[in-house]
C-alpha positions as CSV (number, residue, x, y, z in Angstrom):
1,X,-18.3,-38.0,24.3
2,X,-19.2,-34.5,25.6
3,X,-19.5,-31.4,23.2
4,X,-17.9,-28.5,25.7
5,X,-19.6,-24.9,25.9
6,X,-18.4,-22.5,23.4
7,X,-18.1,-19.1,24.7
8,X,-20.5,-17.0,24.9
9,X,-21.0,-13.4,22.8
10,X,-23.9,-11.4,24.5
11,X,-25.3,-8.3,22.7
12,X,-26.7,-5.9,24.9
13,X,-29.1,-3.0,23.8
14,X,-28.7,-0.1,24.9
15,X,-31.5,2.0,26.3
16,X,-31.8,5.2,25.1
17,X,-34.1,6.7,28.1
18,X,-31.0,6.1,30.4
19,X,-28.2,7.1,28.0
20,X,-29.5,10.0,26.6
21,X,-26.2,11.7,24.8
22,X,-24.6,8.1,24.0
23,X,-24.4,7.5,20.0
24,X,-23.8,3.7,20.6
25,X,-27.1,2.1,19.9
26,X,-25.4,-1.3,21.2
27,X,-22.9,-2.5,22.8
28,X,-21.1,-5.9,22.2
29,X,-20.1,-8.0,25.8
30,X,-17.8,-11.4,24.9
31,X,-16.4,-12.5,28.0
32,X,-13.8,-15.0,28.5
33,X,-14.3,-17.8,31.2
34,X,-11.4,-16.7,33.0
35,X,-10.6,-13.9,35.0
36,X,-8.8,-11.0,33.0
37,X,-5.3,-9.6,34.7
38,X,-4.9,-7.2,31.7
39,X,-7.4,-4.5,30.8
40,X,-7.5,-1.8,28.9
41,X,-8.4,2.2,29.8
42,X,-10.0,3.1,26.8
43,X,-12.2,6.0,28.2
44,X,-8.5,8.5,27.8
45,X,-10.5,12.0,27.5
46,X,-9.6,14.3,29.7
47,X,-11.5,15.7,31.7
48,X,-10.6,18.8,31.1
49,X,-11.8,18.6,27.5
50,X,-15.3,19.7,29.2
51,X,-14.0,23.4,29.6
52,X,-12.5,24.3,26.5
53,X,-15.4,26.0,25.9
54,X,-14.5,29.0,28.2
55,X,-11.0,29.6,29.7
56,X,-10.9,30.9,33.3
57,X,-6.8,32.3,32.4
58,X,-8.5,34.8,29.8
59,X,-12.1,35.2,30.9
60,X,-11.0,36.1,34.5
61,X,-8.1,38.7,33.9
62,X,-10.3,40.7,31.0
63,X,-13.2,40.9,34.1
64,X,-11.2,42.1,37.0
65,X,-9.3,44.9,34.5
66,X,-12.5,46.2,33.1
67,X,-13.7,46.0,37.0
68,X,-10.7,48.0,37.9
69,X,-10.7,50.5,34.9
70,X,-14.4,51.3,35.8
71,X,-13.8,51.6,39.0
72,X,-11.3,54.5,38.9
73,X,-13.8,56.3,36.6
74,X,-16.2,55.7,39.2
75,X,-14.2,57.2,41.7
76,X,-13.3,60.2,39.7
77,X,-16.7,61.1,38.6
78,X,-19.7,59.5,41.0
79,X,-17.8,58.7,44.3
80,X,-17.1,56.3,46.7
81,X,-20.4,54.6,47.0
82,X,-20.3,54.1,43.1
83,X,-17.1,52.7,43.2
84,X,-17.8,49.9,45.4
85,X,-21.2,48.7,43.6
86,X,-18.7,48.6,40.2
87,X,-16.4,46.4,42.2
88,X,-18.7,44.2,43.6
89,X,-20.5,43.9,40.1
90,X,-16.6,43.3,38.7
91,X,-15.6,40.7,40.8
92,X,-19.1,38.6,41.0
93,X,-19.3,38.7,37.1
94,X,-16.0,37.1,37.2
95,X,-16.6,33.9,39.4
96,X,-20.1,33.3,37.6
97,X,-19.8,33.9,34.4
98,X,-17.3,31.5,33.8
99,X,-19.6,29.1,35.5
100,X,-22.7,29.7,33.5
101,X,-20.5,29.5,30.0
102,X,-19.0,26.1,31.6
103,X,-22.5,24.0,31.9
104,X,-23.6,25.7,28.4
105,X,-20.3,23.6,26.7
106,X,-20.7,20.4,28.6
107,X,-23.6,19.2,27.0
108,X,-22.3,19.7,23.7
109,X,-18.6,18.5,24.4
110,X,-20.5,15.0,25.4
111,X,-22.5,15.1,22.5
112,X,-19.6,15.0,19.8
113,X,-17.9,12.3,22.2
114,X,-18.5,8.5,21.2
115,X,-19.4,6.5,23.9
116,X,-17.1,3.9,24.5
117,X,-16.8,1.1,27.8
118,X,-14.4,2.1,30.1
119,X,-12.7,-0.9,30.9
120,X,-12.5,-4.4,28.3
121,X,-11.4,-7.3,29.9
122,X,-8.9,-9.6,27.5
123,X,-8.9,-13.4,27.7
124,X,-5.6,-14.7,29.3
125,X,-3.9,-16.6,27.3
126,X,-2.5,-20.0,27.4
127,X,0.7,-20.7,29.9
128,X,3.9,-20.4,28.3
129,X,5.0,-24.0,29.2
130,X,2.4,-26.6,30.5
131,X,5.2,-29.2,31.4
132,X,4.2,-33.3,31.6
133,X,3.4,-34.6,34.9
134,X,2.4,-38.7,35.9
135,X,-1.1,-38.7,37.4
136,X,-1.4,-42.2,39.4
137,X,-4.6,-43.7,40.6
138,X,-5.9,-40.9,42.9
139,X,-5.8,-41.5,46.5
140,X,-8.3,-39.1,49.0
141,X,-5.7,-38.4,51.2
142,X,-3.6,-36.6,48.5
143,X,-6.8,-34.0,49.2
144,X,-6.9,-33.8,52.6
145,X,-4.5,-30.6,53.0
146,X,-4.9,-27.2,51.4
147,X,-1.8,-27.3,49.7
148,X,-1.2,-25.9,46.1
149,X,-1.6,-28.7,43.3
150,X,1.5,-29.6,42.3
151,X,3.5,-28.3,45.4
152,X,6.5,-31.3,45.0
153,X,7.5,-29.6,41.9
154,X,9.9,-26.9,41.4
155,X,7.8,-24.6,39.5
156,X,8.2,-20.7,39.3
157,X,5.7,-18.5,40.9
158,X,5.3,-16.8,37.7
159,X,4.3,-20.3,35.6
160,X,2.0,-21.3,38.9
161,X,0.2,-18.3,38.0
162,X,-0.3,-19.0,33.9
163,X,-1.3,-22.7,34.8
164,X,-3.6,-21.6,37.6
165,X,-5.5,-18.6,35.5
166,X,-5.3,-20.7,32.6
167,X,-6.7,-23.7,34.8
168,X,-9.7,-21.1,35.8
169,X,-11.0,-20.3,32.7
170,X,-11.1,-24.0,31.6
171,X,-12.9,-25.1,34.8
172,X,-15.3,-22.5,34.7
173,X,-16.5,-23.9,31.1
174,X,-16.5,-27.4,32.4
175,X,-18.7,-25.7,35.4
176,X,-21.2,-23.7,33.3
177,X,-21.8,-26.9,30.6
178,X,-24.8,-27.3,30.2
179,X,-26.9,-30.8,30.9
180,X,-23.9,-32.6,31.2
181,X,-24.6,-35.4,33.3
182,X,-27.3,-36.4,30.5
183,X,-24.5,-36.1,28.0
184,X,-22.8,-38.6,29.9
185,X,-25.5,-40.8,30.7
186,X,-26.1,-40.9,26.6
187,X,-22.5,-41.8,25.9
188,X,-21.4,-45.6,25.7
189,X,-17.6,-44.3,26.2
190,X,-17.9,-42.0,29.1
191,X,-20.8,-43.6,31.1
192,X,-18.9,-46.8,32.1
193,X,-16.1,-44.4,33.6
194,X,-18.7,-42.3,35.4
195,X,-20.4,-45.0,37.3
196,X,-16.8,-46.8,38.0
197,X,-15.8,-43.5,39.8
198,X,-18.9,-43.5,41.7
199,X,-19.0,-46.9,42.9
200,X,-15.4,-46.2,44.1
201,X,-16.3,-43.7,46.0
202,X,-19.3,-45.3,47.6
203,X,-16.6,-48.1,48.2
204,X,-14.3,-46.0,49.9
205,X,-17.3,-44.7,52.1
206,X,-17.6,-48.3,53.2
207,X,-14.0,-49.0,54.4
208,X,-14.2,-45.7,56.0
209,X,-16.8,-46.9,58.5
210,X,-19.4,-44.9,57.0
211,X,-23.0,-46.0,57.2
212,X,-25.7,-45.2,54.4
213,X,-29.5,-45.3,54.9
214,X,-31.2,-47.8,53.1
215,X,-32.6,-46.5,49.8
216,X,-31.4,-42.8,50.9
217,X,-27.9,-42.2,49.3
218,X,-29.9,-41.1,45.6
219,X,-28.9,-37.5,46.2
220,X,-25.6,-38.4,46.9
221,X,-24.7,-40.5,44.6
222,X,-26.5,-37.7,42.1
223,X,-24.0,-35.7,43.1
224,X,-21.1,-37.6,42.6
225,X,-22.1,-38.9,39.1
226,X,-22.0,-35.1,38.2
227,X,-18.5,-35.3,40.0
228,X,-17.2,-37.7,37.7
229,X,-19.1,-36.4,34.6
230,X,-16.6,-33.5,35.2
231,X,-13.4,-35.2,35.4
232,X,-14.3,-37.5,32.4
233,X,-14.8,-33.9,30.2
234,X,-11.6,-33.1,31.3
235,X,-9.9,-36.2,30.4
236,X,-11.4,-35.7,26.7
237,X,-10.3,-32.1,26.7
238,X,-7.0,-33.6,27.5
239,X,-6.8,-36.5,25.1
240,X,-8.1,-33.8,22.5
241,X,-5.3,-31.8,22.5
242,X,-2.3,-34.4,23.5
243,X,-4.1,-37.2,21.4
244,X,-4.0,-40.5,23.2
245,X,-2.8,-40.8,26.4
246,X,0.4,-42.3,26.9
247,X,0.8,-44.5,30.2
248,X,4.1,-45.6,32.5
249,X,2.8,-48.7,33.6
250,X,-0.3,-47.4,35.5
251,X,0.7,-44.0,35.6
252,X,-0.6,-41.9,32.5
253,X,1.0,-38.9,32.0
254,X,-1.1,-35.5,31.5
255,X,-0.6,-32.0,31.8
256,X,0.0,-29.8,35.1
257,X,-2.6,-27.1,34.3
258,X,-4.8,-31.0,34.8
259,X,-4.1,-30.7,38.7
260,X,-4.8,-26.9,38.4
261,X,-8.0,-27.4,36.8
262,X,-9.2,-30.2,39.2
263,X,-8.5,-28.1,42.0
264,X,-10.4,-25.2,40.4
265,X,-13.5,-27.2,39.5
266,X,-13.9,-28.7,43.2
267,X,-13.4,-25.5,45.2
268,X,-16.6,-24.5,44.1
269,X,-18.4,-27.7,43.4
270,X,-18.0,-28.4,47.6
271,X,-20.1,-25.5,48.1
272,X,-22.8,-26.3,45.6
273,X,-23.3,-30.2,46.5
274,X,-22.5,-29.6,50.0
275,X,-26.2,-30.6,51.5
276,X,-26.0,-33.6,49.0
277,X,-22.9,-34.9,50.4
278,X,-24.7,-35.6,53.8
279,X,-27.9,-37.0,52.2
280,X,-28.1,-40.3,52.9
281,X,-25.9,-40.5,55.7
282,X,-26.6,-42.6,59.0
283,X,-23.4,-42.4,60.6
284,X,-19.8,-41.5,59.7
285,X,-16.6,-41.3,62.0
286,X,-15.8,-37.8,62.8
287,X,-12.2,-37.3,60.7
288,X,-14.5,-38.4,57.8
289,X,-14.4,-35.3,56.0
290,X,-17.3,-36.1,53.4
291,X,-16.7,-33.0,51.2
292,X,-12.8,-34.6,50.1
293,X,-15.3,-36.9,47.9
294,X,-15.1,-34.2,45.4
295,X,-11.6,-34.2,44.0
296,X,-11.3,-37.6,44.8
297,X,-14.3,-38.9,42.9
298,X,-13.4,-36.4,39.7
299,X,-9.9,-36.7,40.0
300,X,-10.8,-40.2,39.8
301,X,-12.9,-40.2,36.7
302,X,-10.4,-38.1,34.7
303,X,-7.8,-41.3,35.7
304,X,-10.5,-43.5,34.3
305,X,-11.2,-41.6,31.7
306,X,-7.8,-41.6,30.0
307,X,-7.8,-45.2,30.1
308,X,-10.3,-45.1,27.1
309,X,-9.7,-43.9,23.3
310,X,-9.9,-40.0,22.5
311,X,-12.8,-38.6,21.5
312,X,-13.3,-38.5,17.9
313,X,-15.3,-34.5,17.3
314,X,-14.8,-32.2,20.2
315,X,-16.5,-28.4,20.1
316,X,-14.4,-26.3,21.6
């Protein structure tokens, strides 16, 4: 039985060198595993808040009439030449100075200003309906297209998007556990169900023509044993929430954010174990596509998996 990741609540210090003005000695980072499609501005200041501190409508006008005032008195009294150095005076103490008083305010406009993060992300929450699906013995040809999981069923756009971001943030836990093919390796119930998946796998290898070196298939059987360890985490998650599975023959009946998550888990797995795919390999026809041993092998797991009684403590 496997003991999924919590998530995880970093604390991050903040330096003071590089945040000079910022009263927030710390700042608290708790992420959710999926991807956020709601934030929140929180940073609403305006930026105009900087230059309260001088305002050009008053400060301007006040400049250009003294400019003017002392300009006719220059003119009556000193001359021409007098007049002009009071206008230029006039009318360059009135685009600086406002400019000079500006910078003086900013600093202390920041310092009386919490620091806060401009953008949190919120964890998505569960899909407002997760309707019952049957989930057969997996076959690898059902993997073979790119189709969307689930495309025979007549769901809306807007609940393919809950299950699929929902789906996300669950296979991204199952992704990030840690050591959790030694997990499985140490657990009577879920071992037996990992190295079934495998061997059926490596059996389907064989009917497909392919040919495996002798003693050279370790790295890819490795990586399907991790495969499998997945899908059997799954299953528990499942049989966790839903209790024991209940079956239609041979057909057990789970949950479509299942298909979601499957899909979600091997997209990036195929890029991970990639090289360990073709370890091992003497010869293989050429529509042998070797990465479809992903979903197959964990979809096949999670199958096997369900067979098998729910787990009886389950960290979430």
């Amino acid at each position: 039985m496997f003991v999924a990741p919590p998530i995880g609540t970093i604390e991050i210090r903040s330096a003071s060198r590089f945040r000079p003005r910022r009263l927030a000695s710390a700042s608290s980072a708790s992420w959710s595993l999926t991807p956020s499609t709601s934030t929140t501005e929180t940073a609403r200041d305006s930026i105009l808040d900087r230059y309260t501190g001088v305002s050009r409508l008053t400060t301007r006008p006040a400049l250009l009439a003294a400019t003017v005032l002392f300009g006719f008195l220059a003119l009556a009294r000193l001359g021409v030449l007098a007049t002009i150095l009071v206008l230029a005076l006039g009318v360059t103490a009135a685009v600086i100075v406002p400019r000079r008083s500006r910078r003086k305010s900013a600093p202390q406009s920041q310092a009386t200003t919490n620091w806060r993060p401009s953008v949190q992300h919120t964890e998505l929450p569960p899909p407002s309906e997760d309707p019952v699906i049957p989930w057969a013995e997996p076959e690898i040809e059902q993997f073979a297209g790119q189709a969307p999981p689930l495309g025979h069923l007549s769901l809306s756009a807007r609940l393919r998007g809950q299950l699929d971001g929902y789906a996300l943030g669950r296979a991204k836990r199952i992704l990030e556990a840690p050591d959790l093919l030694n997990h499985a390796a140490a657990d009577a119930e879920s071992w037996p169900r990992v190295e079934s998946a495998v061997n059926k796998s490596l059996a389907l290898l064989s009917t497909r023509q392919v040919e495996l070196l002798p003693g050279g298939a370790n790295r890819l059987t490795q990586a399907l044993a991790l495969c499998a360890a997945q899908g059997v985490l799954l299953a528990e998650w499942r049989q966790l929430e839903d209790g024991k599975t209940a079956w239609d023959g041979t057909t057990a009946q789970v949950r479509a954010s299942d298909a979601f998550t499957i899909q979600r888990i091997a997209e990036p797995m195929r890029r991970q174990i990639l090289p360990d795919l073709f370890a091992g390999i003497a010869r293989r026809p050429a529509d042998m596509d070797m990465t479809l041993l992903v979903p197959y092998t964990l979809a096949t797991a999670f199958y096997l998996r369900l067979q098998g009684e729910p787990p009886t403590a389950f960290a979430a």
